[in-house]
Backbone as JSON, one array per atom type, in Angstrom:
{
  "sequence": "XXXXXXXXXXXXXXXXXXXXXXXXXXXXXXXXXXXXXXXXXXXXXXXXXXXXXXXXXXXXXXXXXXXXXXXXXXXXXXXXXX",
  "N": [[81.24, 63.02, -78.31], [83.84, 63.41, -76.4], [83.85, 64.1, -73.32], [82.39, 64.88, -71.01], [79.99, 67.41, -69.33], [79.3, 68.73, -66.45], [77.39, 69.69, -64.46], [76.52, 72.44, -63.88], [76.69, 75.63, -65.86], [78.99, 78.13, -65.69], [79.3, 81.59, -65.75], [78.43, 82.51, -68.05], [78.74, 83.88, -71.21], [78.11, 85.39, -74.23], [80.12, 85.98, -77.21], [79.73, 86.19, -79.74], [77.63, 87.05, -82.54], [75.32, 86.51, -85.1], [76.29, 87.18, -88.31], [78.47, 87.8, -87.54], [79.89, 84.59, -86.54], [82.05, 82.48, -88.06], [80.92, 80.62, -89.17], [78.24, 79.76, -89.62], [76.63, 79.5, -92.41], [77.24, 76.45, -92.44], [75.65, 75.92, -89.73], [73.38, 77.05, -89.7], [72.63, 74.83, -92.62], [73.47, 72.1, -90.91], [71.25, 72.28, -88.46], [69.71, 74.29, -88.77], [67.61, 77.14, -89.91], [68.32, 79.91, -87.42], [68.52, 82.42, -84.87], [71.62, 82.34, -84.13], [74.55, 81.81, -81.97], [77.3, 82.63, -80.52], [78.92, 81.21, -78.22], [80.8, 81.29, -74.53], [81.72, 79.25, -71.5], [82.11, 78.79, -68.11], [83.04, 75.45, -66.38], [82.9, 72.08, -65.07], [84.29, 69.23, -66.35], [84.3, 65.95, -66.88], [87.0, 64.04, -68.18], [87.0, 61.45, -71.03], [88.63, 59.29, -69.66], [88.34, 59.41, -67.0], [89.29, 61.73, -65.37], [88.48, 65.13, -63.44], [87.67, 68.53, -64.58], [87.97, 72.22, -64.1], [87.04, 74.07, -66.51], [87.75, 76.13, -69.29], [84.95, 76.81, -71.9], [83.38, 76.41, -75.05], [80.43, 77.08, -77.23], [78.03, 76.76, -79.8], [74.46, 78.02, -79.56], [70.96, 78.59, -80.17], [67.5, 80.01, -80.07], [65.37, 77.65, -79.56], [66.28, 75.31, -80.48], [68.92, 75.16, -79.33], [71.56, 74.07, -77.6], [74.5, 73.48, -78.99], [77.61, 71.83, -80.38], [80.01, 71.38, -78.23], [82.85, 72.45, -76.93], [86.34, 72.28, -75.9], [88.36, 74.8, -74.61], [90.38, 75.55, -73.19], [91.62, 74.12, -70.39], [91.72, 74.31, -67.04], [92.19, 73.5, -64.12], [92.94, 70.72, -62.63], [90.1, 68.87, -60.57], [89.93, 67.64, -57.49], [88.66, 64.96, -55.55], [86.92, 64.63, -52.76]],
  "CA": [[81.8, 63.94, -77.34], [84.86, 62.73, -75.31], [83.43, 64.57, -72.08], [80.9, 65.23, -70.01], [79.41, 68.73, -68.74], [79.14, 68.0, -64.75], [76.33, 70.42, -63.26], [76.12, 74.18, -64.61], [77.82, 76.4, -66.78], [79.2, 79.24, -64.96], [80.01, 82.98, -66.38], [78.19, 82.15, -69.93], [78.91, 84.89, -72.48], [77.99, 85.6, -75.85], [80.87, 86.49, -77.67], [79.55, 86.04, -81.7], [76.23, 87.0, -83.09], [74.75, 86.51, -86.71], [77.33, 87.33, -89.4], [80.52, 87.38, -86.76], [80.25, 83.42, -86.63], [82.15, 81.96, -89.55], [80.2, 78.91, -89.3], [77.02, 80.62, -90.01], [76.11, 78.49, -93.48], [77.11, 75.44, -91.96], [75.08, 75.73, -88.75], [71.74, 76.51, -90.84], [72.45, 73.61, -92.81], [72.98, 71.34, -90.27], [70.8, 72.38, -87.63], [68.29, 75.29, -89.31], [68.08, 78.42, -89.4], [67.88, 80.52, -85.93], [69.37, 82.9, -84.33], [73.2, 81.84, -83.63], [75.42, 82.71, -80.96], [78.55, 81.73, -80.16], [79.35, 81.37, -76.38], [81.42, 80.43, -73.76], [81.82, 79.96, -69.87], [83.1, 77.82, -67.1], [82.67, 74.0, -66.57], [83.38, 71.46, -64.28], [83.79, 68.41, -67.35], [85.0, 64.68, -66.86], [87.04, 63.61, -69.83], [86.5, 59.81, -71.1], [89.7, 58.48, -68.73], [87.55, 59.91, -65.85], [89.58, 63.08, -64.88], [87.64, 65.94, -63.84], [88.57, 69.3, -64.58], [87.2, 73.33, -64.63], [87.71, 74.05, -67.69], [86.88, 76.66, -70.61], [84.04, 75.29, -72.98], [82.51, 76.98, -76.38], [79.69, 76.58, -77.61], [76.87, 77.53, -80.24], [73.37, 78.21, -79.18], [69.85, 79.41, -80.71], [66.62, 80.12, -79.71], [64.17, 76.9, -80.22], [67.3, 74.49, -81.24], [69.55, 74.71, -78.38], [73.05, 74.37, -77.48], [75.05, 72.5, -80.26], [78.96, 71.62, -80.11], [80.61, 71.53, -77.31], [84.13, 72.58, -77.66], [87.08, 72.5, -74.61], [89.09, 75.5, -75.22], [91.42, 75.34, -72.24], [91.78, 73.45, -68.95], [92.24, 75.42, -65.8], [92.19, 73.28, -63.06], [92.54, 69.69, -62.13], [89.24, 69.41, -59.38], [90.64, 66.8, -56.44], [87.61, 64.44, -55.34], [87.32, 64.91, -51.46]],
  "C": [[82.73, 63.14, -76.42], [84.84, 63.24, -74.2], [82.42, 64.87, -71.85], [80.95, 66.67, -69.2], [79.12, 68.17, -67.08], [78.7, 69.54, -64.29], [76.34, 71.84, -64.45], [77.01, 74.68, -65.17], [77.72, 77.65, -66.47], [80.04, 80.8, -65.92], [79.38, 83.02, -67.86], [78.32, 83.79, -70.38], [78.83, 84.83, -73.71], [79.31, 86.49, -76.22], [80.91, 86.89, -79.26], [78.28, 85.99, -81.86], [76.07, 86.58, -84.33], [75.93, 86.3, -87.48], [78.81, 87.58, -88.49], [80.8, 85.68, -86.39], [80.26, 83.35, -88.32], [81.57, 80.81, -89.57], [78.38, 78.9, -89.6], [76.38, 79.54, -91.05], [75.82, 77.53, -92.7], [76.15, 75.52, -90.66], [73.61, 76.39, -89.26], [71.38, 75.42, -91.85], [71.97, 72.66, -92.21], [71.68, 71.32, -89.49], [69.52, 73.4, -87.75], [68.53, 76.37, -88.92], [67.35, 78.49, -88.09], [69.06, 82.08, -85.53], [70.59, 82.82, -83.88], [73.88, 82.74, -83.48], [76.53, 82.13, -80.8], [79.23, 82.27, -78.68], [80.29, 81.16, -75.49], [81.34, 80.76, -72.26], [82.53, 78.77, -69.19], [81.89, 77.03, -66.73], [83.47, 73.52, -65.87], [83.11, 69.89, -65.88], [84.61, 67.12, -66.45], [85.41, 64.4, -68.13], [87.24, 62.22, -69.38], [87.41, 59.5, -70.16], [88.86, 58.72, -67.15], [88.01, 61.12, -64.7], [88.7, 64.17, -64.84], [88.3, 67.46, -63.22], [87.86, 70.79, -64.62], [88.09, 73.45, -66.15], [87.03, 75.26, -68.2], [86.2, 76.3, -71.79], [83.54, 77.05, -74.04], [82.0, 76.27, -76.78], [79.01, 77.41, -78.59], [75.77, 77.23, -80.11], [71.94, 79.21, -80.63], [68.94, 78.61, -80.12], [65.51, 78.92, -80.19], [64.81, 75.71, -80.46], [68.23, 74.38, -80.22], [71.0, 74.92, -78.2], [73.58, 73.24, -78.28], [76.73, 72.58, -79.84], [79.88, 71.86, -79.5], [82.19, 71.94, -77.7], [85.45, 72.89, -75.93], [88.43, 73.37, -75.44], [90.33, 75.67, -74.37], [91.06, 74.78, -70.42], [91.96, 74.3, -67.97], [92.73, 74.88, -64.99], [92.21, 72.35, -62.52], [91.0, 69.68, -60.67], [89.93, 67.87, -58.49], [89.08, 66.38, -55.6], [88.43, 64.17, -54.05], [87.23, 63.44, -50.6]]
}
């Protein structure tokens, strides 16, 4: 992962259940079956250089297994350390 999650993840939404993720196979392979969701919400991340930024993050989740692959889908916001 080339960033870091910094505190909570704000607005989470399910946007992909069961058979609306195409990644479905692969994420019972890897990881087993479960319930899979595919999510997203708002994030305060540091990327590796040490910028930190809100950002938009995706992710997939299930019940028992957790939150799996982080994903930065767009930047919003430089944050300015006070």
């Amino acid at each position: 992962m080339f960033f870091e999650i910094i505190g909570e993840i704000q607005q989470p939404e399910t946007f992909a259940t069961g058979s609306g993720i195409r990644e479905l196979q692969r994420l019972h392979k890897l990881y087993g079956k479960g319930r899979w969701r595919k999510r997203k919400g708002i994030a305060i991340i540091r990327l590796a250089a040490g910028q930190q930024y809100h950002a938009e993050i995706h992710w997939y989740e299930a019940t028992g297994i957790g939150r799996k692959e982080f994903k930065i889908k767009q930047l919003l916001q430089e944050v300015k350390e006070v």
